[in-house]
N, C-alpha and C positions, 0 to 999 in steps of 0.2 A: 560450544558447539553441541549439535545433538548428538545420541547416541547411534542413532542414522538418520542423518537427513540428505538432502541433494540441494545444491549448490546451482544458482541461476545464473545466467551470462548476459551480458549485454547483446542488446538488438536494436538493430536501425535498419531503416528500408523497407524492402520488399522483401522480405525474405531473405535479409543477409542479418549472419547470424554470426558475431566476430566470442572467437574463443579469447573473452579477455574474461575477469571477473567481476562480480558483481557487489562482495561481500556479505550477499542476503543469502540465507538456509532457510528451506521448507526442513520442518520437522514430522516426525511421525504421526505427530497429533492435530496436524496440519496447522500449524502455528508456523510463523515466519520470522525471521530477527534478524538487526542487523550487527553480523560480527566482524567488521570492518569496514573502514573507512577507505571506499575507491574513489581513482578519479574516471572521470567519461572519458568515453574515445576517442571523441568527435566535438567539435565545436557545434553547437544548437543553431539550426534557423528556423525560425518562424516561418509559416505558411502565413498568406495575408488573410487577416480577416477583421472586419470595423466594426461588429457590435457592440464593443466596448466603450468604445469610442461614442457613437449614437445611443446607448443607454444610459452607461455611467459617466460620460464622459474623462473617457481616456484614462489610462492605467498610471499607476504610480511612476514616477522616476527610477529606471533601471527593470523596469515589467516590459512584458510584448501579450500583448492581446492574442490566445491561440484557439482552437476548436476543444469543445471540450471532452478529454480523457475519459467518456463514459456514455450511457445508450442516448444521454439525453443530445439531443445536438443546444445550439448556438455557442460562444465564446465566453473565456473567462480572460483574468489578467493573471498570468505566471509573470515569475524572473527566472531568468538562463540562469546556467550557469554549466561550469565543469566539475569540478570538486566540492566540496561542503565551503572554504576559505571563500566563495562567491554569495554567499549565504548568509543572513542574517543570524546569531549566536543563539537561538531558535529554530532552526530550521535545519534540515542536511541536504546535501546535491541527489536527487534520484534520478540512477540513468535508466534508460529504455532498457526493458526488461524482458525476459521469456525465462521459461525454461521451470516454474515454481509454483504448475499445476497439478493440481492429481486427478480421480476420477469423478470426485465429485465439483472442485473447482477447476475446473479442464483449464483456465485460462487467470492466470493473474497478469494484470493490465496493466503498462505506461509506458505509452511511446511516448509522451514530453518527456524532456530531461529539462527536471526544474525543481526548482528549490521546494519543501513540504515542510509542514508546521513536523518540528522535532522537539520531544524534551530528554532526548538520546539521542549520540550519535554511534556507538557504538555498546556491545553488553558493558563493557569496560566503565559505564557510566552507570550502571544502574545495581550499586550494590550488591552482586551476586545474583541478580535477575537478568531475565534476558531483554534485549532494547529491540521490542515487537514492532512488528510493520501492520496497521490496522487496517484490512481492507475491507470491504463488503460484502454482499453476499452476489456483485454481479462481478466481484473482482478487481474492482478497483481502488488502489490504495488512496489512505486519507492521511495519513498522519504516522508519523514511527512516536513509540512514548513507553516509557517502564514498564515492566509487567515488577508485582509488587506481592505481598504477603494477604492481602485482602481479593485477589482476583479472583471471580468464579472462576473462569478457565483460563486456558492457554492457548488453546486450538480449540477448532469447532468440535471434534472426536469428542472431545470431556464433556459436549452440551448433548440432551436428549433431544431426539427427534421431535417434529411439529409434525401435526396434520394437514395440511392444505386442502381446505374444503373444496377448491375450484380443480384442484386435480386431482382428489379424492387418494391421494398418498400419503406416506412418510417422509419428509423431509429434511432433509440437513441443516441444522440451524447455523450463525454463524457466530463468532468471538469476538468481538469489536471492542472498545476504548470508548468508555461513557463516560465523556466531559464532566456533566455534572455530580458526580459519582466519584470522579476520577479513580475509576478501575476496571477492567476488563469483563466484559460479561457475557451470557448469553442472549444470545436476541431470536427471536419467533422461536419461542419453548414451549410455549402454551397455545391451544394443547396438546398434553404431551403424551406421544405414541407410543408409550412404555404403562400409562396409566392404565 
């Protein structure tokens, strides 16, 4: 657990906002992890929607084709689920989420509640590191996976501010999980507003 962090809840609906928990902590350093293993509240339904179907034709066995979880619109193929035991031994259950914003990422995102590429499911898994939740810089998660001894950061905090030439600012960079790398890093660091 951090030394302060705040603890997120499950969310469904419209604005109903059920005080069960979540197992995820935002940290100080605005790093996320997950340090426990819950189940959802709620059994998942799909909204309809067939571009999965007309593009890829149709989702895997045990998938439902849903809208997709970020600014882009059309559909991707998820699999439901309640718990992490619905999940491939890769993967853990993520439920609908709120509550593990701050001022800079006002909004960490996921109303599916569906299974996510994991190589953690809990810190309990990662040698005395924490079992981080990777999300982006619009907020939405991609993947939970070790944080390790070779990480640039933990949280975006420990990353240097960008410039953003289009809105002529300093910007908060974000922490992400660089597959090819396999370790955490900073991403739009250059260039950097402390130079």
């Amino acid at each position: 657990m951090c030394e302060v962090g705040a603890e997120g809840v499950q969310y469904y609906g419209d604005g109903g906002v059920l005080e069960a928990p979540l197992g995820i902590e935002r940290c100080q350093d605005g790093s996320l992890h997950r340090f426990e293993a819950v189940a959802c509240m709620e059994e998942y339904e799909a909204p309809p929607c067939d571009t999965c179907n007309e593009v890829d034709g149709g989702c895997p066995e045990g998938e439902v084709c849903h809208f997709a979880d970020s600014w882009d619109t059309g559909c991707f193929c998820m699999r439901p689920c309640v718990s992490d035991d619905d999940c491939e031994s890769d993967q853990l259950c993520l439920c609908p989420l709120r509550g593990l914003g701050d001022a800079v990422y006002g909004s960490i995102r996921s109303s599916l509640q569906r299974c996510v590429p994991a190589s953690c499911r809990t810190d309990a898994d990662c040698g005395g590191y924490r079992c981080g939740v990777d999300y982006d810089d619009c907020g939405v998660i991609h993947e939970i996976r070790c944080r390790g001894p070779e990480d640039e950061c933990e949280g975006y905090k420990d990353c240097p501010q960008f410039y953003d030439e289009t809105f002529d600012e300093c910007v908060d960079p974000s922490c992400e999980f660089h597959p090819g790398l396999s370790i955490w890093q900073c991403l739009w660091y250059e260039p950097n507003c402390t130079d």
